[in-house]
N, C-alpha and C positions, 0 to 999 in steps of 0.2 A: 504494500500500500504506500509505505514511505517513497520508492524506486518510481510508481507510477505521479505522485506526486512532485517528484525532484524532475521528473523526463515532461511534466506540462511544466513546472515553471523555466527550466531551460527554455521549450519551446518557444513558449509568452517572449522570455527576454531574447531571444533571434527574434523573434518575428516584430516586437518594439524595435530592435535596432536596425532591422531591416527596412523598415516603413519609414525611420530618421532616415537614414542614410539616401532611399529614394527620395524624399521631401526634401532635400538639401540638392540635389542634381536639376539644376536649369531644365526648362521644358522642353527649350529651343533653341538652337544654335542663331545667333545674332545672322543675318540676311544683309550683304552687304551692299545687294543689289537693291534693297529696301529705300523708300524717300525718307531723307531728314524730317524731322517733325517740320511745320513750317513755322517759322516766326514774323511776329507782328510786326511793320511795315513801320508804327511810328515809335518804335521802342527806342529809336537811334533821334529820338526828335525828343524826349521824356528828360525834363531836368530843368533847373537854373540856368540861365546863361545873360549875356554882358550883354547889352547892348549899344551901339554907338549910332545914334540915326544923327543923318544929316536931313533938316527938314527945312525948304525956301522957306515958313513963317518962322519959325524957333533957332535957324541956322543949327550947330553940332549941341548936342546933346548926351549924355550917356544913362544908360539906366538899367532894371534889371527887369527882365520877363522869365515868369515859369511856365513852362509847359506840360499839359496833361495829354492822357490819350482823354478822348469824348468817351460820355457812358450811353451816348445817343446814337453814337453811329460806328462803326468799325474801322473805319476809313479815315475818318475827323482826328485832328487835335484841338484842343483849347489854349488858346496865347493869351495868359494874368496878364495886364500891364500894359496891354499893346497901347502903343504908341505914347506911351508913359502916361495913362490913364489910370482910372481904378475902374477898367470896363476889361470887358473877356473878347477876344474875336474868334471863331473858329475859322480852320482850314482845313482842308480834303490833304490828305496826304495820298503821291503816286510816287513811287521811288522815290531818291532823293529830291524829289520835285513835290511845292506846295501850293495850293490854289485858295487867297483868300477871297472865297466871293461878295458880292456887297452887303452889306448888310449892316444891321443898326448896334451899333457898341451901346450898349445896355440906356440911357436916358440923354447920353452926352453927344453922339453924333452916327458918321455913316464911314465906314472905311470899304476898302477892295486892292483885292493886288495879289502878289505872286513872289515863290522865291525859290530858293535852289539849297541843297545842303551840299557841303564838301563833300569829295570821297574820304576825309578820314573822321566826318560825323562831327567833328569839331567846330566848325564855322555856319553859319546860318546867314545868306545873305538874300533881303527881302527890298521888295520895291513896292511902294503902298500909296494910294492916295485916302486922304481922310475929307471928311465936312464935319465940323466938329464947330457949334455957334456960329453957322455961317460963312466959315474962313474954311476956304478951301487952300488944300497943301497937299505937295507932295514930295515924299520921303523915299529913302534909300537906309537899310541898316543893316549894320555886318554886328552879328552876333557870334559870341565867344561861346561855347557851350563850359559853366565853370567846373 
C-alpha cells in the first residue's frame, strides 16, 4: 500500500514538473517575415518645444508650445500656445508634414497654415496666418522640440 502510494506521488511530481516545464516553452517561434506593430504618426510631434516666430505685426518673438496627440481624431494634434496665445489650434498630421486648417482659436481669433518636421524630429518649422482682433498677420516659426 505504502509502494503504491510512493509510485502516485512520484507520478503527481513528473507530471507537475512536466506541465512547468511545457508552460515555460514559447508557443511560437518569432516570424521574421511578420509586420512591425505600426506606430502613431504624431508620436514624433508629442512634447514641449521652443518657439521662435517671426511675425510682420509683433516682428521676432520666442515662446513655448506643447503638443498633444487629439482625443478627437487619430490623425490630429493639438498646439497649447499657438501663436503665443492661451488658445489651442489643431493640425492633421501626414508624415513629417502638418496641415493647420482654418479655424477659430478658442474666443481670440482665426488662424491656418502648414508646416514640415525635420528628418531628425527635432525642428518644427511652421508658416501660419492669424486674424486675431482684427489685425491680420503673418508668421513663420522654427521650433526646437526641448
Amino acid at each position: 500500500m505504502k509502494a503504491l502510494n510512493f509510485q502516485k506521488l512520484i507520478y503527481g511530481l513528473l507530471l507537475i514538473g512536466g506541465l512547468f516545464i511545457v508552460s515555460c516553452k514559447p508557443d511560437k517561434e518569432e516570424d521574421p517575415t511578420s509586420p512591425s506593430p505600426a506606430t502613431d504618426a504624431r508620436d514624433k510631434y508629442v512634447g514641449h518645444w521652443l518657439c521662435n516666430e517671426t511675425s510682420k505685426v509683433s516682428g521676432s518673438t520666442s515662446y513655448t508650445i506643447n503638443i498633444s496627440k487629439s482625443s478627437s481624431s487619430s490623425s490630429e494634434i493639438m498646439i497649447d500656445h499657438f501663436y503665443d496665445l492661451q488658445a489651442q489650434a489643431r493640425a492633421s498630421v501626414s508624415g513629417n508634414s502638418i496641415s493647420i486648417p482654418y479655424q477659430q482659436l478658442g474666443t481670440i481669433g482665426f488662424a491656418s497654415g502648414s508646416g514640415n518636421l525635420s528628418s531628425t524630429g527635432t525642428n518644427l518649422s511652421m508658416s501660419y496666418t492669424t486674424n486675431v482682433a482684427g489685425n491680420k498677420d503673418t508668421c513663420t516659426a522654427v521650433c526646437t522640440k526641448q
